[in-house]
C-alpha positions as CSV (number, residue, x, y, z in Angstrom):
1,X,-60.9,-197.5,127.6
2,X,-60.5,-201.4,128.1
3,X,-57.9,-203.4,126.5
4,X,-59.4,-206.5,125.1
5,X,-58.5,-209.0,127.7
6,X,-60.2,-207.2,130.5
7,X,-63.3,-206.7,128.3
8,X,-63.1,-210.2,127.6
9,X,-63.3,-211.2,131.3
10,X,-66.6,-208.8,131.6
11,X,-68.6,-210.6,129.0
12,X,-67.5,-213.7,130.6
13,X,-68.5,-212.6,134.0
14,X,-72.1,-211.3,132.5
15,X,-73.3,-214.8,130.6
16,X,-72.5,-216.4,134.5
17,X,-69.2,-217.6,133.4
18,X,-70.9,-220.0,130.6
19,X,-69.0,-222.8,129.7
20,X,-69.3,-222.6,126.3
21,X,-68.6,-218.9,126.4
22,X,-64.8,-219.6,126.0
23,X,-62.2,-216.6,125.5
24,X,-61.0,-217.7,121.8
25,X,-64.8,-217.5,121.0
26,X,-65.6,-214.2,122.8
27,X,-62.5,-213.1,121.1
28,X,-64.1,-213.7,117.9
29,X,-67.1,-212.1,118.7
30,X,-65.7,-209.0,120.4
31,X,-63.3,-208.6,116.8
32,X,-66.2,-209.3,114.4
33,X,-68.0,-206.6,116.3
34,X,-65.5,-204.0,116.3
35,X,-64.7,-204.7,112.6
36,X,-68.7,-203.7,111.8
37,X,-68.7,-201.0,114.3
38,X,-65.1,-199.4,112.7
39,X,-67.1,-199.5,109.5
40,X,-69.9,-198.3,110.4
41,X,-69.2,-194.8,111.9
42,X,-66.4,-192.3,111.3
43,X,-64.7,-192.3,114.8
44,X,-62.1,-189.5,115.1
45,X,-59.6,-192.0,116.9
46,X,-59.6,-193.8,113.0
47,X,-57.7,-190.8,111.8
48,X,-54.2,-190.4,113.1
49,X,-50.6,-189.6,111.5
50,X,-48.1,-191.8,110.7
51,X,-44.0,-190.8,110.0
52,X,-42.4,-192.1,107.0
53,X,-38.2,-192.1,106.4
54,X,-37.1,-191.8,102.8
55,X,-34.4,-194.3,102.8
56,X,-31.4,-192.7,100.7
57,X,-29.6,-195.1,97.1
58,X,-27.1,-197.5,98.2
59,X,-24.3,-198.0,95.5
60,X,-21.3,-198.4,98.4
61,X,-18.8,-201.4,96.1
62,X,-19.3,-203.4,93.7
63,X,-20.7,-206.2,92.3
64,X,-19.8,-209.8,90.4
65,X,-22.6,-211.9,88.5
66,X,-22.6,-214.7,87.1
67,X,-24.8,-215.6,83.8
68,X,-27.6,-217.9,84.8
69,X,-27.3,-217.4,88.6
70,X,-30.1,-215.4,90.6
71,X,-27.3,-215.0,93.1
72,X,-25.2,-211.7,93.2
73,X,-21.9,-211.3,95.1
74,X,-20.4,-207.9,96.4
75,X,-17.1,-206.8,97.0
76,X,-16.8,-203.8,100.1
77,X,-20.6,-203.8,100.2
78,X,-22.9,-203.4,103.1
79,X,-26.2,-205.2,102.1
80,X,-28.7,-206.2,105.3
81,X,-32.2,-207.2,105.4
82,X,-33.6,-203.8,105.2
83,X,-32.1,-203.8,101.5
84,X,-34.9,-206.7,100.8
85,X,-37.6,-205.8,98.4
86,X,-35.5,-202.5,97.3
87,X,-35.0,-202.4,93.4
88,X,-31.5,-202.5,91.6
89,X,-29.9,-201.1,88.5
90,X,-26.7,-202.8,87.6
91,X,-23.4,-201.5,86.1
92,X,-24.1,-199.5,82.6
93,X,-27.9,-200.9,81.8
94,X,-30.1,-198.3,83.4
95,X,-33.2,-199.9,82.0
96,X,-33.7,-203.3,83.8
97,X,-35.2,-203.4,87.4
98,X,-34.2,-206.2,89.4
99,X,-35.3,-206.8,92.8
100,X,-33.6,-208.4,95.9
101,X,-35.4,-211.1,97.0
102,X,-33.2,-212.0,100.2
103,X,-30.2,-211.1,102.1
104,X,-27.7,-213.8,102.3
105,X,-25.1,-212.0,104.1
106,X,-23.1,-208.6,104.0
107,X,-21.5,-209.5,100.5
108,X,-24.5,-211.4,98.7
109,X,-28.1,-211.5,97.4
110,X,-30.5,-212.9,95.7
111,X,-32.5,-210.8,93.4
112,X,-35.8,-211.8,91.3
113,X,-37.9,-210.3,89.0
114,X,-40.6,-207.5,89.9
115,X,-43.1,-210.6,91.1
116,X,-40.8,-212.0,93.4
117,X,-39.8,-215.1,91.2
118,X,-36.2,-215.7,91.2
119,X,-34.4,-214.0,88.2
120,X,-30.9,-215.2,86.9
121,X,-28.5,-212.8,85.5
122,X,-29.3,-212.7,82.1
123,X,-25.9,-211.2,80.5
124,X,-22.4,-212.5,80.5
125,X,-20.8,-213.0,83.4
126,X,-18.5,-210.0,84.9
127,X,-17.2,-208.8,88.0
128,X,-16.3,-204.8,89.4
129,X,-19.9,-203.8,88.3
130,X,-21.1,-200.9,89.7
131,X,-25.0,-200.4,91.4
132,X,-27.5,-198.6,92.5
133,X,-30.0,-200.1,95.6
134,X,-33.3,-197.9,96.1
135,X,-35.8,-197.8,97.6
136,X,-39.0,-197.8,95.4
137,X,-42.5,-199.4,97.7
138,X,-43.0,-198.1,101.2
139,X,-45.2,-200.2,103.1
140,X,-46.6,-199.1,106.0
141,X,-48.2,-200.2,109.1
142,X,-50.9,-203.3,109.9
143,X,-54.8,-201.2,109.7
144,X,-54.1,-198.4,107.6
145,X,-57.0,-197.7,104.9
146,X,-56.3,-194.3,103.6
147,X,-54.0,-192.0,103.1
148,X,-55.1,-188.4,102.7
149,X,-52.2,-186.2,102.9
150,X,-48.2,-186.7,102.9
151,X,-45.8,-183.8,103.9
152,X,-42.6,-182.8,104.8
153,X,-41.2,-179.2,103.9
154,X,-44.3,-179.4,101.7
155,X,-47.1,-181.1,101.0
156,X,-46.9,-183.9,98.2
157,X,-48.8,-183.6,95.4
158,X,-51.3,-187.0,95.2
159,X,-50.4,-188.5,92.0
160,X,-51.0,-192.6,90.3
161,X,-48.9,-195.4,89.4
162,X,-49.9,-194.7,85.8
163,X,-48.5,-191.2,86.3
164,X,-45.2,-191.7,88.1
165,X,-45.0,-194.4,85.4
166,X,-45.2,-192.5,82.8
167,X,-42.8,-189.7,83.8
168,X,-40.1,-191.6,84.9
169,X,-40.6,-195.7,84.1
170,X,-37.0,-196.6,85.2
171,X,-36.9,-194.5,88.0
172,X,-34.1,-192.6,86.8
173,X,-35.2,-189.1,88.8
174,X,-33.9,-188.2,92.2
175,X,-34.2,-185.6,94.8
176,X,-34.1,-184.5,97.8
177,X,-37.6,-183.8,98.5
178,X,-39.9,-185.7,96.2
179,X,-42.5,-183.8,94.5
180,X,-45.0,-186.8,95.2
181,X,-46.8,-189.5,96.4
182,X,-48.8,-192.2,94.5
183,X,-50.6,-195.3,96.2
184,X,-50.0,-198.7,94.6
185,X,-51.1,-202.1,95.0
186,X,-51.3,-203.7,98.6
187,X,-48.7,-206.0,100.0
188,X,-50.5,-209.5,100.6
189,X,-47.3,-211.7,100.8
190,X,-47.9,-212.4,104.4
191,X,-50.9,-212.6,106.8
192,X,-51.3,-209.3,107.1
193,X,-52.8,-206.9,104.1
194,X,-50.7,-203.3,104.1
195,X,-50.8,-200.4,102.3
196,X,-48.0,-199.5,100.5
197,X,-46.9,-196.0,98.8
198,X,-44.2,-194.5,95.7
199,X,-42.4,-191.5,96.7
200,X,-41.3,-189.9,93.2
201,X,-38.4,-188.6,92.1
202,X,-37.1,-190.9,94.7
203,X,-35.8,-189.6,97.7
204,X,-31.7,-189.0,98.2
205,X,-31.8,-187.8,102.0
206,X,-33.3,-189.9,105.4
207,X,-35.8,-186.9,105.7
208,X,-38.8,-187.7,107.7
209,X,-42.5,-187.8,106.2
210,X,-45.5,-187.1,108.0
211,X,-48.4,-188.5,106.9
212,X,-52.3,-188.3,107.6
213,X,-53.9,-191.6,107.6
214,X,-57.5,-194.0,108.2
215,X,-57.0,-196.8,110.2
216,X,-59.1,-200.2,109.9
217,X,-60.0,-203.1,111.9
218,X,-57.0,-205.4,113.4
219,X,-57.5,-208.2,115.0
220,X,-57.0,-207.1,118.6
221,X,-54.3,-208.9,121.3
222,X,-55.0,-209.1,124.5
223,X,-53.1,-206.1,125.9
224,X,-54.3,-203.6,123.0
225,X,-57.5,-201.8,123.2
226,X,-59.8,-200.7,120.5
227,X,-60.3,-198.1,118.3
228,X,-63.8,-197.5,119.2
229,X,-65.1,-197.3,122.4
230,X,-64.7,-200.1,124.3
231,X,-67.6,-200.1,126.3
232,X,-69.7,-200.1,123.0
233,X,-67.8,-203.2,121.8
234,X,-68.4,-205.1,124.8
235,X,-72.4,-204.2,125.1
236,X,-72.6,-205.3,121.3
237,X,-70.4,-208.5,121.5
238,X,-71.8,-209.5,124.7
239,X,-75.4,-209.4,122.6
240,X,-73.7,-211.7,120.3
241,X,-72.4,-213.7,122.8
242,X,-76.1,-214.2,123.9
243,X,-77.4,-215.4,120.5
244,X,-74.2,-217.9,120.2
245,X,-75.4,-219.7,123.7
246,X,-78.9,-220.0,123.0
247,X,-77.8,-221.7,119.6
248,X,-75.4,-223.8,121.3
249,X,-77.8,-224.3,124.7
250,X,-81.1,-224.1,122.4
251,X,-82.2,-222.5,125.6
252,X,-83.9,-219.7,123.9
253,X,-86.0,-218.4,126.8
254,X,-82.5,-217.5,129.0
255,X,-80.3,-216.1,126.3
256,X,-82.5,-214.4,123.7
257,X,-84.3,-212.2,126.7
258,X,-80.9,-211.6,128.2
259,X,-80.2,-210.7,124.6
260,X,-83.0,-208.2,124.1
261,X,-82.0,-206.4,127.4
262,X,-78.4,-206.2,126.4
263,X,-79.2,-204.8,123.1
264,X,-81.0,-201.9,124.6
265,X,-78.1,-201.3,126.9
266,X,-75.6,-201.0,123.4
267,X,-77.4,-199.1,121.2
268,X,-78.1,-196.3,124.1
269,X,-74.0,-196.3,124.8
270,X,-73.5,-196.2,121.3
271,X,-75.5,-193.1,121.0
272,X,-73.7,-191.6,124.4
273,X,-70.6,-192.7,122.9
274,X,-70.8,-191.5,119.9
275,X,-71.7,-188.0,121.2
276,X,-69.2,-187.3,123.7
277,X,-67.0,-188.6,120.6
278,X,-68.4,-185.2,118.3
279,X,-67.8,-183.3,121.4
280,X,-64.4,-184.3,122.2
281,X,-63.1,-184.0,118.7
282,X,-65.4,-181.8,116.5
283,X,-68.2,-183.2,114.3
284,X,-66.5,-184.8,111.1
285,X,-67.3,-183.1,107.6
286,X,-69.2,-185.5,105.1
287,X,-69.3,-184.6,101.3
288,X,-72.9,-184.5,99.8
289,X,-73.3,-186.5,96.7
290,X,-75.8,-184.4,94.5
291,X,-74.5,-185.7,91.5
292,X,-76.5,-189.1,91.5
293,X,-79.3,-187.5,89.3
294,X,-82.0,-187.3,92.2
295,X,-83.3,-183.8,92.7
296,X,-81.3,-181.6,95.5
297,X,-84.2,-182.2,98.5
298,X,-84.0,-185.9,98.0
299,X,-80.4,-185.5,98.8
300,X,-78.6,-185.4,102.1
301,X,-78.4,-181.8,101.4
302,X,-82.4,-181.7,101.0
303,X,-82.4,-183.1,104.8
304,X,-81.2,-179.5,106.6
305,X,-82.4,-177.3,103.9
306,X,-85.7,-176.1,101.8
307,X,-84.9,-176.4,98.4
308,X,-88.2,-176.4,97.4
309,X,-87.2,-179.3,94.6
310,X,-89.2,-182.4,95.7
């Protein structure tokens, strides 16, 4: 398996060291191409398992607010930057969520409203308030799709937003192993797009989560290699690469032959690929959809057996 840098170099080498082929736009090629081929075909290296800590309350001191001020001061407290994004009850009102929006130092944050806009205190101002910090969104890493399964004594039972909502919409329940796990709306405050998950009742212990996941196309950098076979991305991009120079060269009669042989030379290592792939790791299961109103041997099902219904 190649990282992308040295596959890179190959396709270079194999257009003659073109140019125009420069490595930002074989880059582009070769991640356009592993994007359609992640998506095309269920490769066993998308499946993997991720861990995920349940990060215990915080409620160490106590906190002064001022009315009108988004900012929050604490007295013996411990905040960091982990403690941004994690929701907050204050002194007696166990109904209101706020969140923290940033970290200023040990003794101080900022909090907002569940959107992120900035949220003065709306009360009268007091000090020696008591708190509870928790941790409500887990967001996990860059290319995850899918989550299938999440365990740790036990498996957690897949529930909604809607549901966890419903049972509990202040997040009042706790525990020590959540009963669990719903998936909510992605983070897409930054560049990247991540999943994120609810753990419910929320978790009171640092106990470690295991959990069975689908991962999508990344941009690649140059020391990382792909998820599918590299030598299938290369053959396919390098076809790519082909069609770009005769576009750029209008030299059709060098690159789109070069092309045609190159295209041959991917689609027969994506079928030796793709076998040794069954072979290393098992065939995958598919579920057959007979439920679309066609009769059972127009179905996928109809392909392997005689059902006699055509």
């Amino acid at each position: 398996m190649a990282n992308l840098d040295l596959s890179i170099r190959r396709i270079q080498i194999l257009v003659g060291n073109n140019s125009l082929a420069t490595h930002d736009q074989v880059i582009s090629l070769y991640n356009s191409r592993h994007s359609s081929l992640l998506d095309s075909f269920d490769w066993s290296r998308k499946k993997g398992e991720i861990a995920i800590t349940g990060v215990p309350d915080k409620s160490n001191g106590t906190l002064t607010l001022m009315n009108g001020s988004p900012t929050v001061n604490g007295t013996s407290t411990t905040f960091t930057a982990s403690d941004v994004d994690k929701y907050v009850k204050i002194g007696p009102d166990s109904d209101s969520l706020f969140v923290v929006q940033a970290v200023n130092h040990s003794a101080q944050f900022t909090m907002s409203d569940l959107n992120g806009t900035p949220l003065p205190w709306p009360g009268p101002s007091m000090s020696g308030q008591s708190y509870v910090m928790f941790k409500r969104l887990y967001t996990l890493g860059a290319g995850i799709e899918m989550i299938f399964t999440v365990k740790s004594k036990q498996q957690l039972t897949k529930r909604t937003q809607d549901y966890i909502d419903s049972e509990d919409p202040t997040r009042e329940c706790t525990s020590d192993d959540p009963l669990c796990w719903a998936p909510v709306e992605r983070d897409r405050r930054g560049v990247a797009d991540l999943m994120r998950i609810e753990l419910w009742p929320r978790p009171t212990a640092p106990l470690i989560y295991t959990a069975s996941v689908q991962y999508g196309h990344v941009d690649l950098l140059p020391n990382q290699s792909p998820i599918v076979p590299s030598e299938i991305v290369e053959w396919f991009a390098l076809v790519d690469t082909c069609y770009m120079l005769a576009a750029r060269t209008k030299d059709v009669n060098v690159w789109l032959p070069l092309a045609k042989e190159y295209i041959t030379q991917a689609i027969d290592t994506l079928d030796r690929q793709r076998g040794k792939d069954q072979e290393k790791f098992g065939a995958l299961d598919y579920v057959k959809d007979v439920y679309s109103g066609l009769p059972l041997g127009q179905t996928d099902f109809g392909v392997t057996h005689d059902t006699g219904d055509w």
